[in-house]
N, C-alpha and C positions, 0 to 999 in steps of 0.2 A: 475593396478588401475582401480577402477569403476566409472564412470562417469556418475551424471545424468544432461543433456542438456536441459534448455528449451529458446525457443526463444521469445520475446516478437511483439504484433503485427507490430512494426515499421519493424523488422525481416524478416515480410512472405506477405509486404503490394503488393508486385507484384512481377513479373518475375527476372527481379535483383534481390531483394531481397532473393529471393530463393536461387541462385546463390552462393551467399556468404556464405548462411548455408548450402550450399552443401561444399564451401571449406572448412569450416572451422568442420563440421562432416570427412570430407575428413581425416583430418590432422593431423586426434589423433584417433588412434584405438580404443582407451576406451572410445568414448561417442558411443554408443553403445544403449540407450536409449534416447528418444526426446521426448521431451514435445510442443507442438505448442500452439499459442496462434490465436485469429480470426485477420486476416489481418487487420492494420490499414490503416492509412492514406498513399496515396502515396505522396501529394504535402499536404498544409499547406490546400489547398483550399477543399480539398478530403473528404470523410465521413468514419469513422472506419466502420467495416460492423457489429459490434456486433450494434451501435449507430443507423444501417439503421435497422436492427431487432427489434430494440425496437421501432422503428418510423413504423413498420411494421404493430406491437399489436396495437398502438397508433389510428392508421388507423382504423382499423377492431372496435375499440373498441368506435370511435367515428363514425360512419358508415360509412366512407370513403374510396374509391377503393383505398387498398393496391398494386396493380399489378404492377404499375408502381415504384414503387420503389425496390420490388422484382425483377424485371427485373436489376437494376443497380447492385443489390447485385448478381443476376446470371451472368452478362457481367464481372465485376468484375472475377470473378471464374474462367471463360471461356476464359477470357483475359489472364491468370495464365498458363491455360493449355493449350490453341494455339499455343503462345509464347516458352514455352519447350515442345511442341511435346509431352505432354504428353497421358498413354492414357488411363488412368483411366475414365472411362462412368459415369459421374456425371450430365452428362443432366436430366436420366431420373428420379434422386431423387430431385436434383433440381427441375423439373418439379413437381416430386409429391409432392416436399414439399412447391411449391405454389400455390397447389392446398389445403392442409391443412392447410395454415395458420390460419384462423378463429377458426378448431378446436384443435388446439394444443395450450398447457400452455405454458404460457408467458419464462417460464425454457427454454421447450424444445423448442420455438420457437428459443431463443437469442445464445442456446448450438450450434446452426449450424453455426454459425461461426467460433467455434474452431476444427467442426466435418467434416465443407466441406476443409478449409485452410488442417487439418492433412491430408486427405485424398489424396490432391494433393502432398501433401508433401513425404509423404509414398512411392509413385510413383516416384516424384524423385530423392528420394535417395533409392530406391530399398529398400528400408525398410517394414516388415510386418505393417500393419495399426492397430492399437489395439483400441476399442472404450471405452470410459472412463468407461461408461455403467459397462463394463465387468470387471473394476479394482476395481473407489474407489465409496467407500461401506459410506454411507451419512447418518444421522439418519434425521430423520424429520425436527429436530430442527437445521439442517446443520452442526452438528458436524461431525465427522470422527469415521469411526470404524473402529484403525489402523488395528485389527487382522482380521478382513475380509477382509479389502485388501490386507493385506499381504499374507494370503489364495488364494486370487482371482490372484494377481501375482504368487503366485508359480506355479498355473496351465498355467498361460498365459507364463511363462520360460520351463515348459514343449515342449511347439512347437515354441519356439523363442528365440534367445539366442540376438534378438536386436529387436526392433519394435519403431514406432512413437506412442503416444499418442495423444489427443487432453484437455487441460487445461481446468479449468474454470468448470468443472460438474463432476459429479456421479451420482449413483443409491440411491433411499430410498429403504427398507425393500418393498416397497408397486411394486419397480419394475419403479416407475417415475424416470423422470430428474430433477434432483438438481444441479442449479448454486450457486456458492459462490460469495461475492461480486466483484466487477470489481475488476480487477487487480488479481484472483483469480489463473491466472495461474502459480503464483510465486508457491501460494500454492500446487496446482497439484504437481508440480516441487517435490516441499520439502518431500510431503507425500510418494513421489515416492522413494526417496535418505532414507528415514527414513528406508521404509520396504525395500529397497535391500541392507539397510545398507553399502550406496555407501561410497566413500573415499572423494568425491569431488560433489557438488551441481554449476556447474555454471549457471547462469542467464546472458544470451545475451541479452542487449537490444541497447538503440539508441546512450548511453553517456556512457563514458569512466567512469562508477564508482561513487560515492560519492564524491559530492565537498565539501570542505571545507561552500561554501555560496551559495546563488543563484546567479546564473552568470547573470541572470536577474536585481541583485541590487550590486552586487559586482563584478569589472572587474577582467576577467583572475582568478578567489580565485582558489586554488591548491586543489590539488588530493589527496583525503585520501586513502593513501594506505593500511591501517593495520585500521579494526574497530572492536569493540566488537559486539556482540551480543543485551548487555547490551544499548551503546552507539547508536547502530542503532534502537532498540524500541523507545530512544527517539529522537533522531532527523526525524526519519519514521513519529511517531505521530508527532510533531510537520510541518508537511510538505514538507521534503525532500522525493519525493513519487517515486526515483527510484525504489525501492523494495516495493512490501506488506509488509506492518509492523509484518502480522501474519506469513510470511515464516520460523519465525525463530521458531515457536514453534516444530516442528512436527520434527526435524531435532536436536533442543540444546540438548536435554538429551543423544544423543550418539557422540554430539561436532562433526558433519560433517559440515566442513566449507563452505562456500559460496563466489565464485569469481562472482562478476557481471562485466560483460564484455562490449567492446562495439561491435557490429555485422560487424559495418561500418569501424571499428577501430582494427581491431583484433592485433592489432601489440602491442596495449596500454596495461599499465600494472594491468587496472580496481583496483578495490577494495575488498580485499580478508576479509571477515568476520568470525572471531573466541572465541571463548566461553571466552579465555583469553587471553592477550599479558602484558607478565611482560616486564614493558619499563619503571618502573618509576622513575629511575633513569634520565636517560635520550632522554627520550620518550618527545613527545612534550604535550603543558599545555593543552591545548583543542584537540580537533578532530574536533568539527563543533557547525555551527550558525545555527540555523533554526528557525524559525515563522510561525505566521497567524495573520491574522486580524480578527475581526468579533465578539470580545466578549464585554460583562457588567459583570460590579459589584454589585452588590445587596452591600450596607456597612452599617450593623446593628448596632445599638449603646445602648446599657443597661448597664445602671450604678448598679455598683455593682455585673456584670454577673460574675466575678471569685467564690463567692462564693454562687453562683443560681446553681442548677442541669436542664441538661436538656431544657437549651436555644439554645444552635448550635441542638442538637439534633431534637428540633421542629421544628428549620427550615428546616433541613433535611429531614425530616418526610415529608411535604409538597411538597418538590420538589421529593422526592419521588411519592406521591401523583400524580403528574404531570408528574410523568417519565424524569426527565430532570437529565439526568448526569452533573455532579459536573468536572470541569478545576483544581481549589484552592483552597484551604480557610486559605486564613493567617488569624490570629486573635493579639488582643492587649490584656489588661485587661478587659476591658470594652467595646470593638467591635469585631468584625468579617466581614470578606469581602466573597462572595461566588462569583467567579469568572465561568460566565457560558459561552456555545458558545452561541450566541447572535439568531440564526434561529435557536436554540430548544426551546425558549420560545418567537419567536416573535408574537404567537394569543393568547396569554394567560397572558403574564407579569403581566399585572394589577390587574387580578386575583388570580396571585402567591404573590405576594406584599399583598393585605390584607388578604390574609389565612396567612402569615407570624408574622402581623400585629393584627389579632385574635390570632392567638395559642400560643404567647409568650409577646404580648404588649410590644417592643421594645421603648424608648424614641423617635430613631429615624430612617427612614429608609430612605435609594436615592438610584437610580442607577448612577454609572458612566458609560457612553458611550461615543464612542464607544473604545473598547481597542483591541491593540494588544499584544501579546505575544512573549517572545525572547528565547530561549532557549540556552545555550552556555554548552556544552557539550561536558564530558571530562575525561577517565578513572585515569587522574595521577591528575587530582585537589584536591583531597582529600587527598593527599602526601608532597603537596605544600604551604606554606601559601601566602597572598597577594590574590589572586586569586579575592576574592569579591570587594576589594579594587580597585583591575585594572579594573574592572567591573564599580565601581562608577564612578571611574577618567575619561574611559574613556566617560561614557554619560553625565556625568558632564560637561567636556572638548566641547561637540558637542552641549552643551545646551537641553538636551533632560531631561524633566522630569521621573523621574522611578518612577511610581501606585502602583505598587507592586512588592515585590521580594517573591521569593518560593526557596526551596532547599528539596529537598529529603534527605532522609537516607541515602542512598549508598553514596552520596556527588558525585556523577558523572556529577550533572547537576546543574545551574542558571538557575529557570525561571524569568523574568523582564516583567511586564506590563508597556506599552507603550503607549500614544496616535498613533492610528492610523495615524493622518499627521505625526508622528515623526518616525514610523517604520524604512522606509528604509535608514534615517540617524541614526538610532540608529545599522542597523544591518553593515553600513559601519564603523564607528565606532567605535565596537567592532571586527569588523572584523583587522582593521586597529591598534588595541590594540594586538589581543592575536595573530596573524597567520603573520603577518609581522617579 
């Protein structure tokens, strides 16, 4: 079996930490490839060092002496390597790389937290060090060019039959460093398990897998053991942010499954993610609750819109115009609601409103704010009937008003808008409906 290993920064936050992913590489001959991610936090009180790199540019780019914070993120490092005896010579690139802070992009500056962490890593676990640089292959516009990397890997399996990576970047055409967005090193992870066409993708990070709810609003909610693909794009987007939501792409089309593990925990039996799971017999009705806060309604009202062409579409048009991506849009006969996230249009609303308000001369227009969203998702609901029912009864039951409901095509998911004070009673709730 082939295994691709990546650890997440809770993972590699310090000495212990290492430790562990020394055991637990230890303990299974086939992880054999490692993905790192930049050291996080050691205490709650602590700074992620990707977080101190970007406070680095921040520095520099308001004229302020960066030095003293570069020094925490080199004490950090050096803390790493005292502590195991290790003896990888990272002083002196350290050293040159705060000396270049000012002239290096913002990319390469934030990439050296995933390229000092691997480095030390490498060392110890006796592992070849491999730099992202040299694998994955980036187009300008941050897409992937799987067959370049998988190119650049076959040469890199030429003198390696195991090495560390470091997450979170690659090369463009042009020879630069290219970061993907935070959390990127799930993707590293994935892109890797894709082209070695591994058997297994695990992901190590801080928590035992996918919970049913946030344990932040729901006590003790259980462990999803068995997830789709499908089932974790939406509960990902919606907020449950163990995983990058994007991991799953570069990996689905050859169905290599995904264990997310916990580092601290290895004994648990995490949450294993797969393309399909015929359960629906008797498989449970949901898999998971997740939300957000933070959005408005735009709720347009044109009597007679059923038989107008090209009224949702102007409005569309507009918020196009604005760039503003689209949540929802239930509509009735004679309305439509545009459900958006609330800080992609908070300098501009007003102005979206009467371009709206121009291009289709609606009777009438409001925003509602602020709202939250519920998502209750679930591969076997669509097998089931009742399912919406137990949905009303129980926010009905809690007193919680429902703004709106959504449902997709696949029928995998309820979205439910929410007042915001009513979120976290609404997601106990249902939680206390469909998982009890």
């Amino acid at each position: 079996m082939l295994k691709i290993t990546k650890f997440g920064g809770s993972s590699c936050a310090s000495a212990e930490q290492f430790r562990k992913v020394k055991a637990i590489i230890e303990a299974d001959p086939s992880r054999r490839f490692v993905v790192i991610s930049a050291a996080g936090r050691k205490n709650p009180k602590d700074n992620k060092i990707t977080d101190l790199l970007y406070l680095c540019r921040a520095h520099v780019d308001y004229h302020v002496d960066y030095r003293p914070i570069f020094e925490i993120i080199r004490g950090r490092f050096l803390e790493i390597k005292h502590e195991l005896g290790l003896n990888t010579p990272i002083e002196d690139e350290l050293d040159a790389c705060a000396e270049k802070v000012p002239d290096l992009s913002v990319d390469e500056l934030v990439s050296r937290g995933e390229y000092f962490t691997s480095k030390l890593m490498a060392d110890f676990l006796g592992f070849p060090f491999v730099d992202a640089v040299d694998v994955v292959a980036m187009e300008f516009d941050g897409t992937f060019n799987i067959d370049k990397t998988t190119e650049n890997l076959k040469k890199v399996l030429e003198k390696n039959d195991r090495f560390v990576m470091p997450g979170f970047y690659g090369r463009t055409p042009d020879g630069a460093v290219k970061v993907m967005t935070r959390g990127g090193s799930d993707i590293s992870g994935s892109i890797l398990a894709r082209c070695l066409r591994a058997d297994l993708y695990e992901n190590w990070t801080d928590v035992s897998g996918f919970l049913m709810a946030d344990p932040r609003i729901v006590k003790d909610p259980k462990n999803i053991e068995r997830i789709t693909y499908a089932e974790l794009r939406e509960l990902s987007y919606m907020g449950a942010s163990v995983l990058h939501e994007d991991a799953i792409f570069p990996i689905r089309e050859y169905n290599i499954p995904i264990h997310v593990l916990n580092t601290n925990r290895p004994q648990d039996p995490g949450t294993l993610v797969l393309d399909k799971i015929d359960d629906e017999v008797d498989g449970p009705l949901i898999t998971g609750i997740a939300g957000k806060k933070g959005f408005l309604s735009i709720e347009v009202v044109k009597r007679n819109m059923s038989n107008m062409v090209g009224i949702v579409s102007g409005a569309l048009d507009v918020l196009r115009k604005y760039e503003v991506s689209i949540e929802h849009l239930p509509s009735g006969i004679d309305s439509f609601n545009i459900v958006l996230a609330k800080k992609d249009v908070e300098h501009n609303l007003y102005e979206i409103l009467a371009d709206i308000k121009e291009r289709i001369a609606p009777d009438s227009i409001r925003v509602t704010e602020p709202l939250a969203l519920i998502a209750i998702v679930g591969r076997n609901m669509n097998a089931r009937a009742g399912s919406s029912g137990k949905l009303f009864t129980a926010l009905g039951n809690a007193g919680v008003n429902i703004r709106m409901i959504s449902q997709g095509s696949s029928e995998i998911d309820i979205i439910v808008g929410v007042a915001n004070a009513d979120f976290d009673k609404a997601v106990r709730a249902l939680y206390q409906s469909f998982a009890r």
